[in-house]
Structures are given as structure tokens and as C-alpha cells.
C-alpha positions as CSV (number, residue, x, y, z in Angstrom):
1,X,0.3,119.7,11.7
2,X,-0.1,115.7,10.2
3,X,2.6,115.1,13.8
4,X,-0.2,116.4,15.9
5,X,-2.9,115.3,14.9
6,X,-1.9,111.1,14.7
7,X,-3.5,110.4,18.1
8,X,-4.9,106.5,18.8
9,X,-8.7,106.4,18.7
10,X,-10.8,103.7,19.7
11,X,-12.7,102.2,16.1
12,X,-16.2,101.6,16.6
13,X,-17.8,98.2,15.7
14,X,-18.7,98.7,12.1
15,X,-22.1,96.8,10.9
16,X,-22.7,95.9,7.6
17,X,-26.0,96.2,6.3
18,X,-29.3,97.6,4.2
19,X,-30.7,100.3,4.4
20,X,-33.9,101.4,2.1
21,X,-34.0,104.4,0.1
22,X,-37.4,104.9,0.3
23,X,-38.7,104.7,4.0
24,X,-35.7,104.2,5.6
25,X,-35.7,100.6,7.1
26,X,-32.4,99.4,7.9
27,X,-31.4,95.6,8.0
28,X,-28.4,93.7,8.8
29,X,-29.0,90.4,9.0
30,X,-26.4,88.0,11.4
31,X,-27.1,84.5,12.0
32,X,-29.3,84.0,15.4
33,X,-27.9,81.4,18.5
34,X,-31.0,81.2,19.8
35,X,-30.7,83.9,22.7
36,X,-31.8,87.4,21.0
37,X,-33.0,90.1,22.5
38,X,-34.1,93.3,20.5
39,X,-32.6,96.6,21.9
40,X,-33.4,100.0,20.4
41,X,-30.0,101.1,18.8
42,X,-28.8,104.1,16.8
43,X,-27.1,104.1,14.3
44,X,-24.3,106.6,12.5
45,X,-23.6,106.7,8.6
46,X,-19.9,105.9,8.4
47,X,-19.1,108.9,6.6
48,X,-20.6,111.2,9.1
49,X,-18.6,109.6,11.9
50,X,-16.0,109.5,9.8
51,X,-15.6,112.9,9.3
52,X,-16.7,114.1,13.1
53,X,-13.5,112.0,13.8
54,X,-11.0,113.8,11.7
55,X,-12.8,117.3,13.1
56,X,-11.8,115.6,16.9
57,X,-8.6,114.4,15.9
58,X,-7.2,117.8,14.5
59,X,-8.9,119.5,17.7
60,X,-7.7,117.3,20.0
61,X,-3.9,118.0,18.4
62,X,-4.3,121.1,18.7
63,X,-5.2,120.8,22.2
64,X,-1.7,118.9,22.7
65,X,-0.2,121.3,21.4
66,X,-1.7,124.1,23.8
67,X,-1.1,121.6,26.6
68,X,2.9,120.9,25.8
69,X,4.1,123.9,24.3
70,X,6.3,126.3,26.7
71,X,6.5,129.6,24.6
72,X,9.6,131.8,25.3
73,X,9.0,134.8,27.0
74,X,9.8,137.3,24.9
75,X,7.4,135.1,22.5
76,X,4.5,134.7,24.4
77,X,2.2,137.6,22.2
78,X,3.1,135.4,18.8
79,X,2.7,132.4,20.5
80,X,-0.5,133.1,21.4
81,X,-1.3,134.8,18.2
82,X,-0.4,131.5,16.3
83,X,-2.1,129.0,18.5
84,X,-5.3,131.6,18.1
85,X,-5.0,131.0,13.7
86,X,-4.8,127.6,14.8
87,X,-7.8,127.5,16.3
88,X,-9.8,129.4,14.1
89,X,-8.9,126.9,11.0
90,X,-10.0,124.2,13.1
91,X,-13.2,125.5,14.1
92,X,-13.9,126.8,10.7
């Protein structure tokens, strides 16, 4: 399953910074040019995106292999049956 799954994914910009245990606040400092402008922004722990990004990588190999597998056949019921376990895994 490790062949399907390795598929290229864009990294996201990562921004170090604070964030306070008790209300919240999160800072992460940078050093200002001059020209700032404050834009509301979200922002993902790393270990939650990290994880969503395994769950998409494993789907989206499993999706490959839906996509470029030809089952024999005289196959086609245990293909199907396989690809179906697959699935099931994946979505837990």
C-alpha cells in the first residue's frame, strides 16, 4: 500500500510562533518593512494538518488505484470485494 500512497503534495507555509495556554492569543513575531496590513487569518495546529494529510494521501491512493487498475474478468467480484476492504480501512 506504502507504492500508492507516495503522491506529491503541495507543503504549506509553516509559521513559527506563540501561542498562550490560557486565552489563546497567538503571536509570531516577523520583522516589519514598513508596509503591513492586518488580515484576519486561520490558523491549523500542525499536527492536525498533519494528520488530515496522511488520511488524503492514503485516500487519494486508493483512488489511483480504483482509477488504473483493469481487473480480469473472471476477477471482477474479488476485485471489487478487495477494493471495497480497502476502502473501509481507510475510512475507518
Amino acid at each position: 500500500m506504502a507504492a500508492i500512497v507516495d503522491a506529491p503534495a503541495p507543503e504549506p507555509e509553516r509559521i513559527q510562533g506563540w501561542r498562550c495556554i490560557g486565552c489563546g492569543k497567538v503571536d509570531a513575531p516577523r520583522p516589519c518593512i514598513g508596509v503591513c496590513q492586518d488580515r484576519k487569518f486561520e490558523l491549523v495546529a500542525a499536527a492536525d494538518y498533519d494528520a488530515l494529510l496522511t488520511r488524503v494521501r492514503a485516500l487519494e491512493g486508493a483512488l489511483r488505484l480504483i482509477a488504473h487498475t483493469m481487473p480480469r474478468e473472471d476477477r471482477l467480484a474479488d476485485s471489487w470485494q478487495a477494493l471495497q476492504g480497502l476502502a473501509r480501512r481507510l475510512l475507518g
